[in-house]
C-alpha positions in Angstrom: 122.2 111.7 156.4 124.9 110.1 154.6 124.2 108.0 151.3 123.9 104.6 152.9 121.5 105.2 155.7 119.3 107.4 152.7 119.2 103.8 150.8 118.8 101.8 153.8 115.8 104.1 154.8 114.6 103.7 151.5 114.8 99.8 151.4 113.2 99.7 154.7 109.9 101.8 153.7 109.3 99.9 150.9 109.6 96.4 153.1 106.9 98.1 155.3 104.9 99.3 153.1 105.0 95.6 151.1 104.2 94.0 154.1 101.3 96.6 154.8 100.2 95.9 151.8 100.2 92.0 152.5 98.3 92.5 156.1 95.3 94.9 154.2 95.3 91.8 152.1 95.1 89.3 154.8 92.6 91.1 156.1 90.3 91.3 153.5 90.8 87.4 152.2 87.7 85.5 151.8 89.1 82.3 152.7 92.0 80.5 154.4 93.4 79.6 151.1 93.7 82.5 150.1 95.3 84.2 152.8 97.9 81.3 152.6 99.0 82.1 149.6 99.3 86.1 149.8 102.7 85.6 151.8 104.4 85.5 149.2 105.2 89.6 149.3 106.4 89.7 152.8 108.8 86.5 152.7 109.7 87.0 149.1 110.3 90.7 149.3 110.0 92.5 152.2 112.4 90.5 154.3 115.0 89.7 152.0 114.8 94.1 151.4 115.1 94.2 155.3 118.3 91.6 155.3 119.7 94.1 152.6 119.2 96.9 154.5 121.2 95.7 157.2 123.9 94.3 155.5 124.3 97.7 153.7 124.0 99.6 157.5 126.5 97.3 158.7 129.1 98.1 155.0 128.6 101.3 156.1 129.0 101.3 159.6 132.0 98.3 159.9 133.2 98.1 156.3 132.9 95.3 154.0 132.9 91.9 155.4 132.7 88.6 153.4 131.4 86.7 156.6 128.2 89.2 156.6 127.3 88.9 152.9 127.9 85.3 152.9 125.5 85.0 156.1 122.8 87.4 154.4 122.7 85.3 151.2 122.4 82.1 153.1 119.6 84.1 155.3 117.7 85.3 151.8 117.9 82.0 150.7 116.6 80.4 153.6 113.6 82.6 153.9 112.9 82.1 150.0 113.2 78.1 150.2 111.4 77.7 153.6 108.9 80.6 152.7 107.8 78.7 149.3 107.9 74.8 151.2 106.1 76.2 154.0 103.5 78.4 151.5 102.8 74.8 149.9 102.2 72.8 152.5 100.3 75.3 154.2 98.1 75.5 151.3 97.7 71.8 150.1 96.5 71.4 154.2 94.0 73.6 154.0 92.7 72.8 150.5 92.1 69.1 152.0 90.7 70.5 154.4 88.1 73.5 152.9 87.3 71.7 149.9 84.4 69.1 149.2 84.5 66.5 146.7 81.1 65.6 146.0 82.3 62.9 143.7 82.7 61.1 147.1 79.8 62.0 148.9 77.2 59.9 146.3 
């Protein structure tokens, strides 16, 4: 194995074994809040790691290519600005939702 594909194997075990880590965790939430807001490994790290590991497989593979890095950072981005909107919507839905105000209810 040459250098690159050592670092791209690295990156992508440590993206599966974040977003293990994040489905044991959904699993074992108590509640829907909760499992909301444990995302935040998988779309914060693991995917951007896995866009990484591409665009170094692809360096390797191809050579350097401004059109691929400019794509990947627009793609990590993405994921980090819809992941984090989405988480907070997500979250203020089902907090109206699961919670009681008992302030209300008298």
């Amino acid at each position: 194995m040459t250098i690159p594909e050592i670092i791209v194997s690295i990156l992508v075990i440590i993206a599966g074994i974040f977003a293990l880590g994040t489905a044991l965790a959904l699993w074992r939430a108590p509640d829907p809040l909760t499992r909301a807001n444990l995302l935040g490994p998988t779309v914060g790290v693991s995917i951007p790691l896995l866009i990484t590991a591409l665009l170094i497989h692809t360096w390797a593979t191809d050579g350097f290519n401004l059109n691929n890095l400019i794509r990947a950072i627009i793609a990590i981005l993405g994921v980090w600005i819809i992941g984090s909107v989405g988480s907070f919507y997500m979250g203020r839905a089902i907090y109206g939702v699961t919670v009681v105000d008992n302030r209300r209810s008298k």
